[in-house]
Backbone as a printed PyTorch tensor [residue, N CA C, xyz], in Angstrom:
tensor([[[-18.2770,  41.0160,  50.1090],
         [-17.1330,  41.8080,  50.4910],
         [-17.5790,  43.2710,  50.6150]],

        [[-17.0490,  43.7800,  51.8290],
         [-17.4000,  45.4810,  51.7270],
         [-16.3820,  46.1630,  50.8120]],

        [[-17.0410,  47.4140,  50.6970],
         [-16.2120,  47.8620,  49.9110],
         [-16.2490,  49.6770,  50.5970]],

        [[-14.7620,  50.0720,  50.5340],
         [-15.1340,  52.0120,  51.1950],
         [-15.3800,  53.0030,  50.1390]],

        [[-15.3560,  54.2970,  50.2590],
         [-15.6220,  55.0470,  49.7650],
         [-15.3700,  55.0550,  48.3140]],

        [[-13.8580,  54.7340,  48.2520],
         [-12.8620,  54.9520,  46.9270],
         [-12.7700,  53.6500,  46.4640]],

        [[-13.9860,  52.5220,  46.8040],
         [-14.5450,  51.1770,  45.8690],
         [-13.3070,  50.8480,  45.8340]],

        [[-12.8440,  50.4340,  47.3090],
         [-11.1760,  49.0580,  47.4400],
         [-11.7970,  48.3220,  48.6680]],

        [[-11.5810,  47.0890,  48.0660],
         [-12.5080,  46.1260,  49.1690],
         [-11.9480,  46.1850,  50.9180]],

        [[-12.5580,  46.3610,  51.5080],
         [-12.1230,  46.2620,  53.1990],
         [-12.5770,  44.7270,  53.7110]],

        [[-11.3750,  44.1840,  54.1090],
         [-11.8930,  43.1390,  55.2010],
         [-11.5880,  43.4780,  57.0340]],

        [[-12.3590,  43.0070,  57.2620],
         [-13.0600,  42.5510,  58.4080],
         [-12.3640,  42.1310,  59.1880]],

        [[-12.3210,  41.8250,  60.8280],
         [-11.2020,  41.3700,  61.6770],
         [-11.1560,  39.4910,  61.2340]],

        [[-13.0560,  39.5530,  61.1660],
         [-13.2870,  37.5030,  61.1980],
         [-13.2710,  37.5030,  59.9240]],

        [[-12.7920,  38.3500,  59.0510],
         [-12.3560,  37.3490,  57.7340],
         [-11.1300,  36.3060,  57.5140]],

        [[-11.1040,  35.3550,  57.0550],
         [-10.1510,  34.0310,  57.1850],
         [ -9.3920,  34.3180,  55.6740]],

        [[ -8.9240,  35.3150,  55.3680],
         [ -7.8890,  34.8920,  54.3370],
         [ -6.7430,  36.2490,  54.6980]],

        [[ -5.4780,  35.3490,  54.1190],
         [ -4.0910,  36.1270,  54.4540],
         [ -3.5340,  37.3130,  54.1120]],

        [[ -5.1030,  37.8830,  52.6780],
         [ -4.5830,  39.0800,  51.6310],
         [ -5.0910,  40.1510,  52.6070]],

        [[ -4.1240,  40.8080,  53.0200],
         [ -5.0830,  42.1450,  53.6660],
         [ -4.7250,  43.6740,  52.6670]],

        [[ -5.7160,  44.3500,  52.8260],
         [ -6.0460,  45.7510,  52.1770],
         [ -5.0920,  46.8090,  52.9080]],

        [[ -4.2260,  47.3930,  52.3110],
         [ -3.5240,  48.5810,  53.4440],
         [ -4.0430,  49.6770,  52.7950]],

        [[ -4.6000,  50.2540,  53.2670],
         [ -4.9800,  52.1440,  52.7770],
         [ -4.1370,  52.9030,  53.0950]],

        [[ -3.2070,  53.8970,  51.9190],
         [ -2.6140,  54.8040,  52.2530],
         [ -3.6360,  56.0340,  52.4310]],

        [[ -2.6760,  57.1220,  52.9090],
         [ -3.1700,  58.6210,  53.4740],
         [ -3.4470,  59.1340,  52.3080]],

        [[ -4.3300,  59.7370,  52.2230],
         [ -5.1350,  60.6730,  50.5290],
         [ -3.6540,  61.1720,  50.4180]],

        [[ -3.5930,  60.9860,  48.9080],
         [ -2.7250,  61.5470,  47.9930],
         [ -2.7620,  62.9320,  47.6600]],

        [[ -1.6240,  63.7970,  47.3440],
         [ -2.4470,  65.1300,  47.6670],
         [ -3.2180,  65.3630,  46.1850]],

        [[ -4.3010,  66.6980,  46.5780],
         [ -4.6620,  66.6770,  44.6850],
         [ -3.9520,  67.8930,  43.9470]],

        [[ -4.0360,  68.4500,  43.0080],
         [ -3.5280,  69.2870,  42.0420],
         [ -3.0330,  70.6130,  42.9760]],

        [[ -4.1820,  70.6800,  44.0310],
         [ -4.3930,  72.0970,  44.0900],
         [ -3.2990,  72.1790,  45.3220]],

        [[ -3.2150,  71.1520,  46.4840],
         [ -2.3050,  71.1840,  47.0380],
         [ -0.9570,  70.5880,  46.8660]],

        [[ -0.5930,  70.3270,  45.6000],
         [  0.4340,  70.0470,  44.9100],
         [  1.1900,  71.4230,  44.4820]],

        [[  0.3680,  72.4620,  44.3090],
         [  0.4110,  73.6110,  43.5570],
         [  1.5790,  74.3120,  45.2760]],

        [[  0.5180,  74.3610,  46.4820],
         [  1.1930,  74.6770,  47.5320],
         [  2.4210,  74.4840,  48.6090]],

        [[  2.9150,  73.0710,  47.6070],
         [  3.9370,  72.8520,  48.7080],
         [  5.7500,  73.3200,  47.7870]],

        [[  6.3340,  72.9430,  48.9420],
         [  7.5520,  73.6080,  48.7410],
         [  8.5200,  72.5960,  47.7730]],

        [[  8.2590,  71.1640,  48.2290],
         [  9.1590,  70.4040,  47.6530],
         [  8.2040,  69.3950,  47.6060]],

        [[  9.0150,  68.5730,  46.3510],
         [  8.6060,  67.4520,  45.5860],
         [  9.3690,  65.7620,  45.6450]],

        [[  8.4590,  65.1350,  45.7680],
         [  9.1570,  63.3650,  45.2730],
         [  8.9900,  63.6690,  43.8990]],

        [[  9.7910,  62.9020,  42.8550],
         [  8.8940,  62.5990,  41.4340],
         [  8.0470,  62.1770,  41.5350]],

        [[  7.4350,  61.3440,  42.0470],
         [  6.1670,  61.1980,  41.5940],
         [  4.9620,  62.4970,  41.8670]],

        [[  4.7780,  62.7160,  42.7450],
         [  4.5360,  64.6790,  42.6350],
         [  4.7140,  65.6440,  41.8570]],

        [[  6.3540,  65.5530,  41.5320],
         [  6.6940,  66.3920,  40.3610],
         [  5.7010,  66.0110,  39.0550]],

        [[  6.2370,  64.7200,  38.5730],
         [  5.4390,  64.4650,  37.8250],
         [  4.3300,  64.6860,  37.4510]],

        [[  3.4240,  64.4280,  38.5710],
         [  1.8940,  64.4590,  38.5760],
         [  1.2400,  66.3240,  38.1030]],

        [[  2.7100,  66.6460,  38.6580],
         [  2.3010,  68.4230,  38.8860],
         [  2.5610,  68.8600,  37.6450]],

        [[  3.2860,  68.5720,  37.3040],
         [  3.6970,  68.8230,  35.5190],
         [  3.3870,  67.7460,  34.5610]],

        [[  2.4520,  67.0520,  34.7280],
         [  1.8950,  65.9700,  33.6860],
         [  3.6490,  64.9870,  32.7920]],

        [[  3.6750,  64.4930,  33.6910],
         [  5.2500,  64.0110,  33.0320],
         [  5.2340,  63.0270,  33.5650]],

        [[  6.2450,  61.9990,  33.2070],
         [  6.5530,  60.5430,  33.5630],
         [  7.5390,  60.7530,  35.2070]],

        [[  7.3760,  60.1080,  36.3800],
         [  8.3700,  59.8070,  37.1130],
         [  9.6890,  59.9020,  36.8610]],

        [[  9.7040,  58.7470,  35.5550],
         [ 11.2320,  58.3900,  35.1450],
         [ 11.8680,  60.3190,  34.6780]],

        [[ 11.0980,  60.8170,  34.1240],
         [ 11.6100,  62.0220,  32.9760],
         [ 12.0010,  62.4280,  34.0430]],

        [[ 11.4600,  62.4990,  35.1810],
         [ 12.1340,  63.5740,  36.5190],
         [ 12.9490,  63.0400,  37.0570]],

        [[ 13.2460,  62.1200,  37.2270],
         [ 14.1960,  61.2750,  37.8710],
         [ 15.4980,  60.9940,  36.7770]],

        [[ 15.0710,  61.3400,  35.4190],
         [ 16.5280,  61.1920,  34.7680],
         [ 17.3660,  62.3460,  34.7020]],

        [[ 16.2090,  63.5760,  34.9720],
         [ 16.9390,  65.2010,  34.3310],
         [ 17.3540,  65.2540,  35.7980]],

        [[ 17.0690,  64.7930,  36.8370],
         [ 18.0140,  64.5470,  37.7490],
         [ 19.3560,  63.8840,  38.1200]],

        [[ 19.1130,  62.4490,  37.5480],
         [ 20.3060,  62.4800,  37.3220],
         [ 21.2640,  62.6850,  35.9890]],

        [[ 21.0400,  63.4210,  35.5140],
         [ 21.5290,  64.0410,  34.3820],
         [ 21.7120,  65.9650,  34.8220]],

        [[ 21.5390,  65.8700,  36.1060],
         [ 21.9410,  67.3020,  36.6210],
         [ 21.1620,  68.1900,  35.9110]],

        [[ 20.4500,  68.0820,  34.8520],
         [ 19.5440,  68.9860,  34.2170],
         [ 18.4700,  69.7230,  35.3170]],

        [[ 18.2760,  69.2650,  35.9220],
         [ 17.3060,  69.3880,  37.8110],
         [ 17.9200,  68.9030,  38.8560]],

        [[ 18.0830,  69.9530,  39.9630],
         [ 19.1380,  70.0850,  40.9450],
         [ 17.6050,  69.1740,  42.2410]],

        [[ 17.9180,  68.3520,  42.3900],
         [ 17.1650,  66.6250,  43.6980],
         [ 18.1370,  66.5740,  44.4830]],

        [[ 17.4580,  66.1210,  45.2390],
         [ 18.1600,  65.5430,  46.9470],
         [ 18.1540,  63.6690,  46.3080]],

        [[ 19.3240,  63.1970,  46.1920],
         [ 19.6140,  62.1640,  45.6960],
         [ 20.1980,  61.3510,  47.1240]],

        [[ 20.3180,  59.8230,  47.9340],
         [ 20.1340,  58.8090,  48.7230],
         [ 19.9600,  57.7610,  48.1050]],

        [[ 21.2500,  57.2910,  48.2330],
         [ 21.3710,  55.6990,  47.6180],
         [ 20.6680,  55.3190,  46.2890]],

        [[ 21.2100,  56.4840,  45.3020],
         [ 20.6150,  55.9730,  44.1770],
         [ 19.3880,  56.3670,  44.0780]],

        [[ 18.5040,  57.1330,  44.9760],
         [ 17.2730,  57.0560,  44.6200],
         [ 16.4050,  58.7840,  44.9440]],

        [[ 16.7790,  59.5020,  43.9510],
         [ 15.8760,  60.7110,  43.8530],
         [ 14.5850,  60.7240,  44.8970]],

        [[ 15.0060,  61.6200,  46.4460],
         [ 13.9350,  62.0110,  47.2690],
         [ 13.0020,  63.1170,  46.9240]],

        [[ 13.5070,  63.9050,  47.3000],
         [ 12.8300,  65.5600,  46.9990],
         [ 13.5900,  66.2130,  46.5590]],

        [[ 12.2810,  66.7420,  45.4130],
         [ 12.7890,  68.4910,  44.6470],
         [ 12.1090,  69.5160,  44.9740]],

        [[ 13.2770,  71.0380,  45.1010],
         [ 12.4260,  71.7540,  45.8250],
         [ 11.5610,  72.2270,  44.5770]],

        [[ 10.5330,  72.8870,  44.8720],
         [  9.7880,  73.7320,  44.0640],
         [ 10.4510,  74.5580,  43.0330]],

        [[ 11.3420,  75.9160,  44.0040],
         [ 12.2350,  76.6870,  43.0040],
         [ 13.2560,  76.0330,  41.8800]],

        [[ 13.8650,  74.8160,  42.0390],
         [ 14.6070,  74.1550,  41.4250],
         [ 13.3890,  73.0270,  40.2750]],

        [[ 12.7460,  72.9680,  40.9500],
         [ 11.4420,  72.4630,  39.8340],
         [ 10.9180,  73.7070,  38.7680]],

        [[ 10.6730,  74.7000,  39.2390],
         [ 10.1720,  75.7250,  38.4160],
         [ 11.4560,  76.6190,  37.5850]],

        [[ 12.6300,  76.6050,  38.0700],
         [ 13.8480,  76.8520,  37.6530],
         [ 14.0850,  75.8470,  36.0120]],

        [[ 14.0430,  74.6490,  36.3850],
         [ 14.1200,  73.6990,  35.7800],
         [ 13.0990,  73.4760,  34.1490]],

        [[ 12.4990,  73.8600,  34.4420],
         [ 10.7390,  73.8370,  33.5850],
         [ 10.8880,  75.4960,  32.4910]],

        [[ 11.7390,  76.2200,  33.5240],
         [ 11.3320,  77.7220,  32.6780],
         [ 12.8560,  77.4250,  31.4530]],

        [[ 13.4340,  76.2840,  32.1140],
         [ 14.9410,  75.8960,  31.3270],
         [ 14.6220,  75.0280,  30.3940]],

        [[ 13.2180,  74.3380,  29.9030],
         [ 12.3780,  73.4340,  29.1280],
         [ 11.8570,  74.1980,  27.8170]],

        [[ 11.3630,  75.1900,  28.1580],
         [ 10.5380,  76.0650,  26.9000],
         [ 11.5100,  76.8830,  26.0370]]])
């Protein structure tokens, strides 16, 4: 089996089995996490060393002002993330 850069196996067009590999788009890292404007939780999270869920509850617990869709916490902006955090300490 081949394998790419980031050691996740790649198959082949003539490989004969049904499991195929999907590669997402690089994740961003710290530093361009640092630069953007708005956040998913899982971003948030990652950016402030915290659980998904913790961001997604002080959301819905209005404690952090999210763009909320069917139940499901999209994006937070930055200022309302850093608003939020200076309301933590």
């Amino acid at each position: 089996m081949l394998m790419n850069n980031e050691n996740l196996p790649v198959l082949r067009e003539d490989d004969n089995t049904s499991l195929k590999v999907v590669q997402h788009s690089a994740h961003p890292n710290y530093q361009e996490l640092l630069k953007m404007d708005s956040y998913t939780p899982q971003e948030a999270a990652e950016l402030l060393l915290l659980s998904p869920d913790q961001i997604r509850q002080a959301v819905f617990a209005r404690e952090l002002k999210g763009t909320i869709v069917d139940h499901n916490v999209i994006r937070i902006s930055r200022v309302n993330l850093l608003e939020w955090l200076s309301k933590r300490k």
